[in-house]
C-alpha positions in Angstrom: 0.0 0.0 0.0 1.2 3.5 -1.1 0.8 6.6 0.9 1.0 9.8 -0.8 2.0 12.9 1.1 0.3 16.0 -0.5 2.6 19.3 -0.3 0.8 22.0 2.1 1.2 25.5 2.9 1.5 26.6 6.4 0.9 30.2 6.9 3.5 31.2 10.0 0.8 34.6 10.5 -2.1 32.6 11.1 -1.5 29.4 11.0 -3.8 27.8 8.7 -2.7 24.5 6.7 -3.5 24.6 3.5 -3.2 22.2 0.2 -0.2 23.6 -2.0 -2.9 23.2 -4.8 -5.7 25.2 -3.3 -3.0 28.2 -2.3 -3.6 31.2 -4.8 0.2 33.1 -6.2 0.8 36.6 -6.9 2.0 37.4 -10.4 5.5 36.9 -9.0 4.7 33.2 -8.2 4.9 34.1 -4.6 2.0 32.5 -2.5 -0.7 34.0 -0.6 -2.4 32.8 2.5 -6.0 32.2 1.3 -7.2 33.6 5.1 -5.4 36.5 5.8 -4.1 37.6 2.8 0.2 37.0 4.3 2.2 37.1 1.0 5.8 35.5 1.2 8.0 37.9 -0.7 11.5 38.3 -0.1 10.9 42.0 1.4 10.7 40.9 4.3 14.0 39.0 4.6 15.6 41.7 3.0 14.8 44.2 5.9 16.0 42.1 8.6 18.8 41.2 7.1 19.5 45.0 6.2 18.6 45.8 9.7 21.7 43.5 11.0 24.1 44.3 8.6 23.7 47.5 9.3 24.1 47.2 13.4 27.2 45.0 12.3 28.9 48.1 10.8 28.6 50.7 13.5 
């Protein structure tokens, strides 16, 4: 007997679980949480990482 493990999405904002398949993607390919709208962009690892680089430097 075969199991198949279906790919999910698991908003870290609101923590809903999701299908992969029933997760809608901006026109970047970047998903959306179909709840509450989170979009995972790089933005947001940008700024923090800007944030300590630039604490590193002073």
């Amino acid at each position: 007997m075969s199991t198949e493990n279906a790919a999910t999405f698991d908003c870290p904002e609101c923590d809903v679980t999701a299908p992969s398949t029933s997760v809608p993607y901006d026109s970047l390919g970047y998903v959306v949480c179909p709840v509450c709208g989170y979009a995972a962009t790089p933005d947001a690892e940008r700024s923090s990482g800007a944030d300590r680089s630039s604490g590193a430097g002073d």
